[in-house]
PDB file of N, CA, C and O in Angstrom:
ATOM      1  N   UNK A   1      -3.156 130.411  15.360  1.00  0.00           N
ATOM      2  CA  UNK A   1      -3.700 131.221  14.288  1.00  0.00           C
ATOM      3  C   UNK A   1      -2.541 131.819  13.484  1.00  0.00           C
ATOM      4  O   UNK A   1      -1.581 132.371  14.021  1.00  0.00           O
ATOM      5  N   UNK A   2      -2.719 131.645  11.912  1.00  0.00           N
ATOM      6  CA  UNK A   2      -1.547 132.051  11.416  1.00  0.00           C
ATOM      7  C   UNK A   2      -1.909 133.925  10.771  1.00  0.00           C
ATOM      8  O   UNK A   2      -2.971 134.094  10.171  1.00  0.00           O
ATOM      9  N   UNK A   3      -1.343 134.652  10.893  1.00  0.00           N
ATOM     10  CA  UNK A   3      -1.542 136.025  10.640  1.00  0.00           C
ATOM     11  C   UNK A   3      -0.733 136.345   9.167  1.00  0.00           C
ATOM     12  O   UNK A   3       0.401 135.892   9.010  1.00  0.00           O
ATOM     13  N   UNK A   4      -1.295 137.036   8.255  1.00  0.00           N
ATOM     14  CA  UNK A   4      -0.668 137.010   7.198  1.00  0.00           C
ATOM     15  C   UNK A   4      -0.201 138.576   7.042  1.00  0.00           C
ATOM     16  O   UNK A   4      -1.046 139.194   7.689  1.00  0.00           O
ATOM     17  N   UNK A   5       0.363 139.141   6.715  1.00  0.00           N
ATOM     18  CA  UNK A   5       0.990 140.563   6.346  1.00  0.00           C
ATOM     19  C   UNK A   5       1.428 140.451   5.311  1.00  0.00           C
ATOM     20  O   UNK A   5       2.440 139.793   5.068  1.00  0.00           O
ATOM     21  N   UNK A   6       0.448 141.361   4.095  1.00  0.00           N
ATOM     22  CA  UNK A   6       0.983 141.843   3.168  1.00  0.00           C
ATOM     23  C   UNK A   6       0.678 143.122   2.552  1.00  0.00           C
ATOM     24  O   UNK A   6      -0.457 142.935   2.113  1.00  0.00           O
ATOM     25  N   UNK A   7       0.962 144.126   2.302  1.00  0.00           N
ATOM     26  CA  UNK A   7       0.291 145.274   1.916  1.00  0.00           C
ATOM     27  C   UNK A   7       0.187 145.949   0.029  1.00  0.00           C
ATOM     28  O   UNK A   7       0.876 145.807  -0.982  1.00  0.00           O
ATOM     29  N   UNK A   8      -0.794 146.525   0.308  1.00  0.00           N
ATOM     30  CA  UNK A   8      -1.529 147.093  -0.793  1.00  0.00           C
ATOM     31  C   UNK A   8      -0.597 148.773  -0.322  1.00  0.00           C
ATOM     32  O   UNK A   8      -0.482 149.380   0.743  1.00  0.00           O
ATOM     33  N   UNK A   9      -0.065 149.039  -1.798  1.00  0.00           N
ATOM     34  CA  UNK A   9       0.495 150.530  -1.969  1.00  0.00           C
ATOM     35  C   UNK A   9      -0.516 151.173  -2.351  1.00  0.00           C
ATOM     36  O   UNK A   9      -1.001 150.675  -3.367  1.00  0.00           O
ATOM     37  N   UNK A  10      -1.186 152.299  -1.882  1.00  0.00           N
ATOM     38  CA  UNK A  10      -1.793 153.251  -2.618  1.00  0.00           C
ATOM     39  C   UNK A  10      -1.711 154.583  -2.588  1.00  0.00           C
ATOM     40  O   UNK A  10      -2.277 155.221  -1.701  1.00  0.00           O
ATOM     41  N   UNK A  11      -0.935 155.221  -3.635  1.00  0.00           N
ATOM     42  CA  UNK A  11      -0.616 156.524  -3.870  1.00  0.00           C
ATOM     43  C   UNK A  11      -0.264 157.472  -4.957  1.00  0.00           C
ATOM     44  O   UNK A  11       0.141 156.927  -5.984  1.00  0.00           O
ATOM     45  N   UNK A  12      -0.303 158.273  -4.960  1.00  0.00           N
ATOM     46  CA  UNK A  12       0.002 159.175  -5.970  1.00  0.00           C
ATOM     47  C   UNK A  12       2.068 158.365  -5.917  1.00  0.00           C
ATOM     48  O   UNK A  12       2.681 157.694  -5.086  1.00  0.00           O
ATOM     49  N   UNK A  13       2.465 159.023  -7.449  1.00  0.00           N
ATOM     50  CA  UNK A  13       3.665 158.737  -7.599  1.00  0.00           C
ATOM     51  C   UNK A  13       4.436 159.602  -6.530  1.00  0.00           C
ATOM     52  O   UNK A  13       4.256 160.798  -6.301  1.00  0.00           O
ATOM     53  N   UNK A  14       5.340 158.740  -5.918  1.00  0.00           N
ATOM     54  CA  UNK A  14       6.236 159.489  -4.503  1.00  0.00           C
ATOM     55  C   UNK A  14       7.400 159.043  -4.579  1.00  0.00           C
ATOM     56  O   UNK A  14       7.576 157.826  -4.521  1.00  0.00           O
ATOM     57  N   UNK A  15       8.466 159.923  -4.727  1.00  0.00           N
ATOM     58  CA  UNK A  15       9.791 159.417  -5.029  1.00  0.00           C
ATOM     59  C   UNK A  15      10.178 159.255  -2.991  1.00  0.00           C
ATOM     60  O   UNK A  15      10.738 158.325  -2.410  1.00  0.00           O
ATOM     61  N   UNK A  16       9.816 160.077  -2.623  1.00  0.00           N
ATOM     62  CA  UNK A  16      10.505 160.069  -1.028  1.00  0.00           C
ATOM     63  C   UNK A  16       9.834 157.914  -0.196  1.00  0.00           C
ATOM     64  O   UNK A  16      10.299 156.978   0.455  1.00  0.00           O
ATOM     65  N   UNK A  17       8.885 158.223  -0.717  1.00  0.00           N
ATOM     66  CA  UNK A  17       7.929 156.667  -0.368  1.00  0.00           C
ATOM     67  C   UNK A  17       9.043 155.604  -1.231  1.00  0.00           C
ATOM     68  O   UNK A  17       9.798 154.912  -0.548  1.00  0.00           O
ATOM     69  N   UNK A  18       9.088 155.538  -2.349  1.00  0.00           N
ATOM     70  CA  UNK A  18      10.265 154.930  -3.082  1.00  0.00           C
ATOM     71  C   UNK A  18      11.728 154.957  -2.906  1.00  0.00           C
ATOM     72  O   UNK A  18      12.462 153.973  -3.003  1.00  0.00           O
ATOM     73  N   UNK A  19      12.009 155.891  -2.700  1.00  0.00           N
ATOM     74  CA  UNK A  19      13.433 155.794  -2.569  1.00  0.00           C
ATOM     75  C   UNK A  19      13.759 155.652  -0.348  1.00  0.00           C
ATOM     76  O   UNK A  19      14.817 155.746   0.274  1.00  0.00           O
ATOM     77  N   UNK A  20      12.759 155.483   0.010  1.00  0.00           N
ATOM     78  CA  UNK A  20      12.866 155.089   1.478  1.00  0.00           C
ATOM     79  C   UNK A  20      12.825 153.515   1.892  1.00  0.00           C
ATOM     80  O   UNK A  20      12.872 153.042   3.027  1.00  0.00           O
ATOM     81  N   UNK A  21      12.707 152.739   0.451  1.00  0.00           N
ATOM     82  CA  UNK A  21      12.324 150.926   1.119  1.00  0.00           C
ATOM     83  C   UNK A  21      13.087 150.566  -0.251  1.00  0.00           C
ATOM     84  O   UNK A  21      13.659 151.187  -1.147  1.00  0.00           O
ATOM     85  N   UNK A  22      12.772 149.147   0.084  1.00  0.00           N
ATOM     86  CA  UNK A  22      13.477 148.435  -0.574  1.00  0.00           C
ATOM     87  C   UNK A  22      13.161 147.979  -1.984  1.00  0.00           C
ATOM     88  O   UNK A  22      13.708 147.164  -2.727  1.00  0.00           O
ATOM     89  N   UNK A  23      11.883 148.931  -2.143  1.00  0.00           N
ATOM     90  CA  UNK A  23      10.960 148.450  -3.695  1.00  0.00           C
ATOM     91  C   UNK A  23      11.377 148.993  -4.786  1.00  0.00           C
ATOM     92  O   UNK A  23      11.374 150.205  -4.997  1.00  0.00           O
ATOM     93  N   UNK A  24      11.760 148.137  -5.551  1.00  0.00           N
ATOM     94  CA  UNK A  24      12.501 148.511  -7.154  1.00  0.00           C
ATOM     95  C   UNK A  24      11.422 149.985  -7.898  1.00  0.00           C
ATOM     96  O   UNK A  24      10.206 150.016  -8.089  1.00  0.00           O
ATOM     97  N   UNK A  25      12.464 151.030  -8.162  1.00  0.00           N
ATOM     98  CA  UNK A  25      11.548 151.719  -8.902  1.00  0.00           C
ATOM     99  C   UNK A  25      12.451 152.131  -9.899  1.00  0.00           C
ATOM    100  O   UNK A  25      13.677 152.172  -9.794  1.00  0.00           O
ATOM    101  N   UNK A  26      11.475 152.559 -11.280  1.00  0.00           N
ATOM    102  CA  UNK A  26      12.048 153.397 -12.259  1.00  0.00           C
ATOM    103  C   UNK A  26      12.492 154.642 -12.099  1.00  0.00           C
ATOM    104  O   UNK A  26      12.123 155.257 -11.099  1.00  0.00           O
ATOM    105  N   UNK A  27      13.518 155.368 -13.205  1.00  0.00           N
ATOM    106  CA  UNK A  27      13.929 156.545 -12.797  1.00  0.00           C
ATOM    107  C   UNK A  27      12.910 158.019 -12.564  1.00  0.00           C
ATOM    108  O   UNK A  27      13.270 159.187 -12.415  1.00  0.00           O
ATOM    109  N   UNK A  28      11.580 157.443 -12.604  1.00  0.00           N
ATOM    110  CA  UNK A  28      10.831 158.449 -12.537  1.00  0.00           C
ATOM    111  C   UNK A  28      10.334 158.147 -10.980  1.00  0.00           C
ATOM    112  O   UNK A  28       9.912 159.140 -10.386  1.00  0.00           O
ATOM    113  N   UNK A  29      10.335 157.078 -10.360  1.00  0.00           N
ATOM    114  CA  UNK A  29       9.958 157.022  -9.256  1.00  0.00           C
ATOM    115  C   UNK A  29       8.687 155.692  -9.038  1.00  0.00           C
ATOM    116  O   UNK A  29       8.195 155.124  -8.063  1.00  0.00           O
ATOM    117  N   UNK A  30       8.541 155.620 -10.357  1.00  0.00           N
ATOM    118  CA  UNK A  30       7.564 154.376 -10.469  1.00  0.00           C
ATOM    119  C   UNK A  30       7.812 152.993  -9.815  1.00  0.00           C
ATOM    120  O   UNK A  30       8.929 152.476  -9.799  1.00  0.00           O
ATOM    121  N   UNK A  31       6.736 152.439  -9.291  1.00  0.00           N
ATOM    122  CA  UNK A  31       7.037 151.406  -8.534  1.00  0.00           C
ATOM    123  C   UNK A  31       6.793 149.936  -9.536  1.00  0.00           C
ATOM    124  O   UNK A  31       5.733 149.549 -10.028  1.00  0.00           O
ATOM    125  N   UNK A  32       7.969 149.392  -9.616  1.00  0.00           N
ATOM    126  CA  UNK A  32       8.493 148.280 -11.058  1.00  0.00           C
ATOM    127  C   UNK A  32       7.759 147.214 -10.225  1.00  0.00           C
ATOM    128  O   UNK A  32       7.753 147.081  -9.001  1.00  0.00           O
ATOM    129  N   UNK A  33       7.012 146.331 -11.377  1.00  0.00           N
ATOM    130  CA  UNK A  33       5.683 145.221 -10.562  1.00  0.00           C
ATOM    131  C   UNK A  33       6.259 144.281 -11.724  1.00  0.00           C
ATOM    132  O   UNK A  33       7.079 144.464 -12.624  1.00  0.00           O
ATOM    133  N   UNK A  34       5.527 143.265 -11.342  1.00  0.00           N
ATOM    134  CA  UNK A  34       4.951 142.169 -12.298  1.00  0.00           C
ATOM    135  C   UNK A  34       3.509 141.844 -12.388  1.00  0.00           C
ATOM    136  O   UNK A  34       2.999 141.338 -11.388  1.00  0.00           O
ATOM    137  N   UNK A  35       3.058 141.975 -13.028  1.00  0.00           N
ATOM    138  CA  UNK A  35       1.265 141.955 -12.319  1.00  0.00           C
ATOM    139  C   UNK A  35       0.838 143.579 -11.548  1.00  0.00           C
ATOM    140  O   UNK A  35       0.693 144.698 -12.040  1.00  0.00           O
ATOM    141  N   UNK A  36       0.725 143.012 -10.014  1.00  0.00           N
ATOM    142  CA  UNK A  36       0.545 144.208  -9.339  1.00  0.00           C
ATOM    143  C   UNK A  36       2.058 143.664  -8.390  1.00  0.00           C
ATOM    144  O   UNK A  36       2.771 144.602  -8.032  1.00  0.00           O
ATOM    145  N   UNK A  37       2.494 142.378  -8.033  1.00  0.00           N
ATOM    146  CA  UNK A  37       3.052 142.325  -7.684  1.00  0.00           C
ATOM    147  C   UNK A  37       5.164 143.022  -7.436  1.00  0.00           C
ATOM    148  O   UNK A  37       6.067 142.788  -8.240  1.00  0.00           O
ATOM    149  N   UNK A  38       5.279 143.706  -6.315  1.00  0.00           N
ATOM    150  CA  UNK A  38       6.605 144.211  -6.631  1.00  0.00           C
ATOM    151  C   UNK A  38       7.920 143.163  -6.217  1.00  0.00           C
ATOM    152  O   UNK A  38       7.834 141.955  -5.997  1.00  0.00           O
ATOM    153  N   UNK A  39       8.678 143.685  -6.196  1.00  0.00           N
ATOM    154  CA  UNK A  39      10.019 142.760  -5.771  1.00  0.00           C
ATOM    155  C   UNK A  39      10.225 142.454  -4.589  1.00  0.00           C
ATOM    156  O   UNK A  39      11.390 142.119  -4.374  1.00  0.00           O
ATOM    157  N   UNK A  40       9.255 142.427  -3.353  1.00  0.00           N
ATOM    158  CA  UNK A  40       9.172 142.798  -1.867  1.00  0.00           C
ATOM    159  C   UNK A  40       7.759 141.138  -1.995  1.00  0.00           C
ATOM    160  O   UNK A  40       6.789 141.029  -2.745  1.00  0.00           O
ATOM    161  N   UNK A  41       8.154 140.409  -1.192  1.00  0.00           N
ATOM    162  CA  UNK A  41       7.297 139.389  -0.891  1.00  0.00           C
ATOM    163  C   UNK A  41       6.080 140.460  -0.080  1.00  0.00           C
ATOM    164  O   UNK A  41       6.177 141.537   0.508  1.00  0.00           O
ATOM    165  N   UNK A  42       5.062 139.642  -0.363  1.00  0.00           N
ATOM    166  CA  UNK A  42       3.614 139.807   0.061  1.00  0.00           C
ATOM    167  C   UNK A  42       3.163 141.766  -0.140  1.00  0.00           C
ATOM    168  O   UNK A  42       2.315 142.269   0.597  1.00  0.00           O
ATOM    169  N   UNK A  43       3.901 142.596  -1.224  1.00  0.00           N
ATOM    170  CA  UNK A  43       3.972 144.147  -1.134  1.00  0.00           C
ATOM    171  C   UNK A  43       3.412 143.621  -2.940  1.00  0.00           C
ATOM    172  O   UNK A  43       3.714 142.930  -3.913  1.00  0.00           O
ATOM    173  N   UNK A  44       2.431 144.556  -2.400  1.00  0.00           N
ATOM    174  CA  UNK A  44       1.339 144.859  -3.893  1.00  0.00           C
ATOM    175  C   UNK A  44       1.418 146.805  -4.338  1.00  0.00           C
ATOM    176  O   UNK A  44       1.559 147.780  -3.600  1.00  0.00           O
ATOM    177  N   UNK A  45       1.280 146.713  -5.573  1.00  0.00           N
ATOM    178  CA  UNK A  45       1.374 148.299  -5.439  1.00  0.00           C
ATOM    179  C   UNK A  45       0.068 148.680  -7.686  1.00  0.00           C
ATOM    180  O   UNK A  45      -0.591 147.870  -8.338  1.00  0.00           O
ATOM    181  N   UNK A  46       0.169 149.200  -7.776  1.00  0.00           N
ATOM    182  CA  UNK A  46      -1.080 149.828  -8.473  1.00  0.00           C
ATOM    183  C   UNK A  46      -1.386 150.788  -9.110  1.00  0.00           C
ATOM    184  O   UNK A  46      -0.415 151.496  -8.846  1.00  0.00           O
ATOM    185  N   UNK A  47      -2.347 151.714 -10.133  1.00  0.00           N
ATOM    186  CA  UNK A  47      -2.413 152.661 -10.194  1.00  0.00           C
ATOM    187  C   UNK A  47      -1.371 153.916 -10.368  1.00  0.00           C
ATOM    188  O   UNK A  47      -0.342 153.485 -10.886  1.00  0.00           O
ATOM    189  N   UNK A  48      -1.315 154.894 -10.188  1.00  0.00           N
ATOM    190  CA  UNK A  48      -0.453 155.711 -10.546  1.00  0.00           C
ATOM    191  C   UNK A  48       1.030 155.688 -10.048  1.00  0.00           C
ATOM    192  O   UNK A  48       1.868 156.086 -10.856  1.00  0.00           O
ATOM    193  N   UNK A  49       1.393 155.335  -9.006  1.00  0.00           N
ATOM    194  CA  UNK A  49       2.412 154.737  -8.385  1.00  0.00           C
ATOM    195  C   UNK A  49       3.440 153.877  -9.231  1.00  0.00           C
ATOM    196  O   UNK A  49       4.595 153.555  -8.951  1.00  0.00           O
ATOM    197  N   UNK A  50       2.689 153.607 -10.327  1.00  0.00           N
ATOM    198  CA  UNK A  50       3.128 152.113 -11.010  1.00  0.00           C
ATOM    199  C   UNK A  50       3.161 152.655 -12.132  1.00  0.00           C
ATOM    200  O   UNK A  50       4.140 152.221 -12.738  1.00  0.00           O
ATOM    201  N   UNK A  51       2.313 153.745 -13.024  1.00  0.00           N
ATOM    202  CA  UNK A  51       2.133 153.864 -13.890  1.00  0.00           C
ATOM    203  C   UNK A  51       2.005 155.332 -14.683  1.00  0.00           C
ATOM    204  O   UNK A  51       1.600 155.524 -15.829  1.00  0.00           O
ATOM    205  N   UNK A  52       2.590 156.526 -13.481  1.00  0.00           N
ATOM    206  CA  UNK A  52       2.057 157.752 -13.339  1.00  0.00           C
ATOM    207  C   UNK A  52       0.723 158.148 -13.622  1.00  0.00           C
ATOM    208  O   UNK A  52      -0.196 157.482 -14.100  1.00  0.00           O
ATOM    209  N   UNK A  53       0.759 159.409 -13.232  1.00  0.00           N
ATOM    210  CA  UNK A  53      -0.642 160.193 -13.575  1.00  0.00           C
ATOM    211  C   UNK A  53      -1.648 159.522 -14.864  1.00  0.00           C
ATOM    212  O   UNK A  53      -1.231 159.481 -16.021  1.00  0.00           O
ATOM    213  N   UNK A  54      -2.797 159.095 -14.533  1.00  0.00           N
ATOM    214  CA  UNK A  54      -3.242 158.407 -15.281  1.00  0.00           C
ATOM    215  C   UNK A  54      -5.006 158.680 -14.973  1.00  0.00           C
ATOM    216  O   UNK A  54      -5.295 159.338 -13.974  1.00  0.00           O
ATOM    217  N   UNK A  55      -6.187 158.117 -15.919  1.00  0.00           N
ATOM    218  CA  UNK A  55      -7.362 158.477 -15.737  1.00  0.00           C
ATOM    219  C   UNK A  55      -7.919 157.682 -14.411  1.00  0.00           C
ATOM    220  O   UNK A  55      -7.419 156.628 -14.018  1.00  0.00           O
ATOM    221  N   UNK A  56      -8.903 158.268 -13.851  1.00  0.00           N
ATOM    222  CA  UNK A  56      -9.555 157.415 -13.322  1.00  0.00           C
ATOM    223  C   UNK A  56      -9.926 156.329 -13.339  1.00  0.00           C
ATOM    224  O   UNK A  56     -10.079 155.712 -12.285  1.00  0.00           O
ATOM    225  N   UNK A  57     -10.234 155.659 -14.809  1.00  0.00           N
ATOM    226  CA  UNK A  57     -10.942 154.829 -15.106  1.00  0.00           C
ATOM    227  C   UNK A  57     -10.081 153.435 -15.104  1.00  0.00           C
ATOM    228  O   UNK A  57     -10.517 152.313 -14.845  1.00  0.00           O
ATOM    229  N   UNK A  58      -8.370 153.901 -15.561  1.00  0.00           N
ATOM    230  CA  UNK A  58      -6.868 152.972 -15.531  1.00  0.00           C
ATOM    231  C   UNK A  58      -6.924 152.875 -13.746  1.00  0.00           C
ATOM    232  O   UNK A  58      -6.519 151.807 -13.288  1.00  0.00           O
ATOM    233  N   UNK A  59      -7.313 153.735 -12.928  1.00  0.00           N
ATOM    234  CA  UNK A  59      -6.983 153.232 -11.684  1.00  0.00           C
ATOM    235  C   UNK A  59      -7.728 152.217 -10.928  1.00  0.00           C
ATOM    236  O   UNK A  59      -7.278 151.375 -10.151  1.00  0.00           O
ATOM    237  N   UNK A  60      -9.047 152.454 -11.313  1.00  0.00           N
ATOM    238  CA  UNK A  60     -10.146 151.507 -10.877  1.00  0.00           C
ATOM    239  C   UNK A  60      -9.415 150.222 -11.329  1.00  0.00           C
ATOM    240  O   UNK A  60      -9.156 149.356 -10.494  1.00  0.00           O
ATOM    241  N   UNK A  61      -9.083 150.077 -12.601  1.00  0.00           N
ATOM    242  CA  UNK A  61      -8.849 148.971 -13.528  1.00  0.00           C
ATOM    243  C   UNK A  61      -7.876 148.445 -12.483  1.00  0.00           C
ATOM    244  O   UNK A  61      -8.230 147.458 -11.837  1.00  0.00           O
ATOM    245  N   UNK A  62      -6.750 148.965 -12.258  1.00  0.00           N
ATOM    246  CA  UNK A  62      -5.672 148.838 -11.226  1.00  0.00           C
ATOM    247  C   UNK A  62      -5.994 148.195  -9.948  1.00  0.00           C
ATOM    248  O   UNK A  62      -5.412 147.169  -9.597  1.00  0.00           O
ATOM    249  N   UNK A  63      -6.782 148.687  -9.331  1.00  0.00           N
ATOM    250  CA  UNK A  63      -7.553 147.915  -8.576  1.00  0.00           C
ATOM    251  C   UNK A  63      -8.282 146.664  -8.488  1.00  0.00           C
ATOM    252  O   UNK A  63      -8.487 145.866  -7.573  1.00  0.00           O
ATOM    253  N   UNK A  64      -8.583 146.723  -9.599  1.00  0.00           N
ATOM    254  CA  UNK A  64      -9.724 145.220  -9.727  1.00  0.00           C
ATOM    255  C   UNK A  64      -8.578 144.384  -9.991  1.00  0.00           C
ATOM    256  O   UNK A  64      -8.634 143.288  -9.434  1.00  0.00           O
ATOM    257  N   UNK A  65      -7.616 144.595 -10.649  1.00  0.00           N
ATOM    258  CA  UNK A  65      -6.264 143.404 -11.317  1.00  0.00           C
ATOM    259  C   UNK A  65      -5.790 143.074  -9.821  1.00  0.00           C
ATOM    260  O   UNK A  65      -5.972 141.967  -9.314  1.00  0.00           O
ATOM    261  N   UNK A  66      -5.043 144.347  -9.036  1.00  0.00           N
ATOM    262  CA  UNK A  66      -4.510 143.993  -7.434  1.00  0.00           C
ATOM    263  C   UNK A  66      -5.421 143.224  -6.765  1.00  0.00           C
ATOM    264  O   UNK A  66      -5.005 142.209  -6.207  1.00  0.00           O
ATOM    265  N   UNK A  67      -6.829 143.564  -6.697  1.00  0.00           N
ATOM    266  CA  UNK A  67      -7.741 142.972  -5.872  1.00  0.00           C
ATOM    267  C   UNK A  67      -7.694 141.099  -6.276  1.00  0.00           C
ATOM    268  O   UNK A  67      -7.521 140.259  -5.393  1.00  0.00           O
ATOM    269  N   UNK A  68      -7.916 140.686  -8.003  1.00  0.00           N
ATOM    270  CA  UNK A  68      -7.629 139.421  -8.162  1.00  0.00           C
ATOM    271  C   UNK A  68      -6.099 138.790  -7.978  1.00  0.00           C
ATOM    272  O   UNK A  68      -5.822 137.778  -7.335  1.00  0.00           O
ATOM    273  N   UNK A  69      -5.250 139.580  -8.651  1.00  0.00           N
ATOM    274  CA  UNK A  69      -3.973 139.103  -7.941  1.00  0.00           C
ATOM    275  C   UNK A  69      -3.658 138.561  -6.713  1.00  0.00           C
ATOM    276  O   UNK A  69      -3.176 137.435  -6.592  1.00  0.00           O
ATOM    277  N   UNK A  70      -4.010 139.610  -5.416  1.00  0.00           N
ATOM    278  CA  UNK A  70      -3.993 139.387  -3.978  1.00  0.00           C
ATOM    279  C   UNK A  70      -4.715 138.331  -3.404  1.00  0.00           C
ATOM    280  O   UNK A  70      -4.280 137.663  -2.465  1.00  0.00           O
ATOM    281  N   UNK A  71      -6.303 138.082  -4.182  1.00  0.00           N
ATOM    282  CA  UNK A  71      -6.924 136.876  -3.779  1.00  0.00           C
ATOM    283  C   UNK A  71      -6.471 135.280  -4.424  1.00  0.00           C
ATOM    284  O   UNK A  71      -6.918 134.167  -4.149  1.00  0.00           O
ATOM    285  N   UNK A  72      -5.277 135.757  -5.494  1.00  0.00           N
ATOM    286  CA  UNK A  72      -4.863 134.431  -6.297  1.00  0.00           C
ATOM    287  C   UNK A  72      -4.028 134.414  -5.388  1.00  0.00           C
ATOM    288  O   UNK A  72      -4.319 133.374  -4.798  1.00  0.00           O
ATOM    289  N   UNK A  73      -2.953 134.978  -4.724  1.00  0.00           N
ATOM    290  CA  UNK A  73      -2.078 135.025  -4.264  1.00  0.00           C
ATOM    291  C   UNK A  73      -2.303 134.290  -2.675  1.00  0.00           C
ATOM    292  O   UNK A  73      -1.473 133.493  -2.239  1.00  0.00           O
ATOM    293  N   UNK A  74      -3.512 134.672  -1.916  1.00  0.00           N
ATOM    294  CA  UNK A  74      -3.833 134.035  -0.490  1.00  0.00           C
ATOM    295  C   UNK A  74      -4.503 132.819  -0.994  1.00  0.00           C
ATOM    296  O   UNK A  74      -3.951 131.949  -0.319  1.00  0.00           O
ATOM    297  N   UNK A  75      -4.975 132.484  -1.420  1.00  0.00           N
ATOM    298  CA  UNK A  75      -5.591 131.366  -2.071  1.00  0.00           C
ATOM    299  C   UNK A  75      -4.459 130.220  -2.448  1.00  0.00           C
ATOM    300  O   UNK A  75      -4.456 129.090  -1.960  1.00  0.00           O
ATOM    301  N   UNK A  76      -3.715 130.604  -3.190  1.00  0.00           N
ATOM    302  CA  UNK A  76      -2.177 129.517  -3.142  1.00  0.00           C
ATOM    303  C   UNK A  76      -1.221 129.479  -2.275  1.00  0.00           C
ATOM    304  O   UNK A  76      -0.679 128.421  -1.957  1.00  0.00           O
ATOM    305  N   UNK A  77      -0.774 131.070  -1.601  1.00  0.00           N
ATOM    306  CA  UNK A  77       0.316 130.666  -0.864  1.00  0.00           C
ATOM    307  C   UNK A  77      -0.448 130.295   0.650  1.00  0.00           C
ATOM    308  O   UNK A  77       0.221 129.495   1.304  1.00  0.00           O
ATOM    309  N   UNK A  78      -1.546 130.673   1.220  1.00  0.00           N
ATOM    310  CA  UNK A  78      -2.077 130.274   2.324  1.00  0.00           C
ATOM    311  C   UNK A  78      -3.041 129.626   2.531  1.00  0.00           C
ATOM    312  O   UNK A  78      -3.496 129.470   3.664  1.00  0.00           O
ATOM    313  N   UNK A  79      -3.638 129.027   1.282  1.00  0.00           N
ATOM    314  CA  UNK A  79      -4.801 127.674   0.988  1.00  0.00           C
ATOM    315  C   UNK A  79      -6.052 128.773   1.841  1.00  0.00           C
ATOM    316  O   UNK A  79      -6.803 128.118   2.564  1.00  0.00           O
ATOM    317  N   UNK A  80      -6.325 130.253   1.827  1.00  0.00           N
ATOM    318  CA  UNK A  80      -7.379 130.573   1.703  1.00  0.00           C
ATOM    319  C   UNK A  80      -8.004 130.442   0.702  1.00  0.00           C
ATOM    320  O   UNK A  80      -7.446 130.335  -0.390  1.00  0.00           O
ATOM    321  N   UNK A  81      -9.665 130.418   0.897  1.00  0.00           N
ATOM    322  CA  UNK A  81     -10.153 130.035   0.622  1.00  0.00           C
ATOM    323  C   UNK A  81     -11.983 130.958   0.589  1.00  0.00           C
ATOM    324  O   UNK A  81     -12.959 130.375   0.116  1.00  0.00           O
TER     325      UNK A  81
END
């Protein structure tokens, strides 16, 4: 059985969470993506974290993009399905 590990960031903007790993951030503490995707294989991140303080309605949005990203993402690199 093959086990996959990859994680979903979800948080308010945190410089101590950022400046503790290896994930590219801006000088505000923002976590630098492409998509939702960050510079860390199989590490997804989202929402305010990514984008500061922002409405509710941008975070949901944030979510639904990570949520298709992550399923494009197991779908090609692990032929889920």
């Amino acid at each position: 059985m093959n086990w996959i590990n990859f994680f979903i960031i979800l948080s308010l903007s945190n410089p101590v969470l950022v400046n503790n790993s290896d994930i590219l951030a801006d000088d505000h503490g923002h976590i630098i993506v492409d998509g939702t995707k960050t510079n860390k294989d199989n590490i997804f991140a989202g929402g305010d974290i990514v984008t500061g303080s922002a409405t509710v309605i941008l975070a949901c949005e944030a979510g639904k993009k990570a949520a298709n990203e992550i399923n494009e993402y197991l779908i090609n690199k692990w032929n889920i399905v």
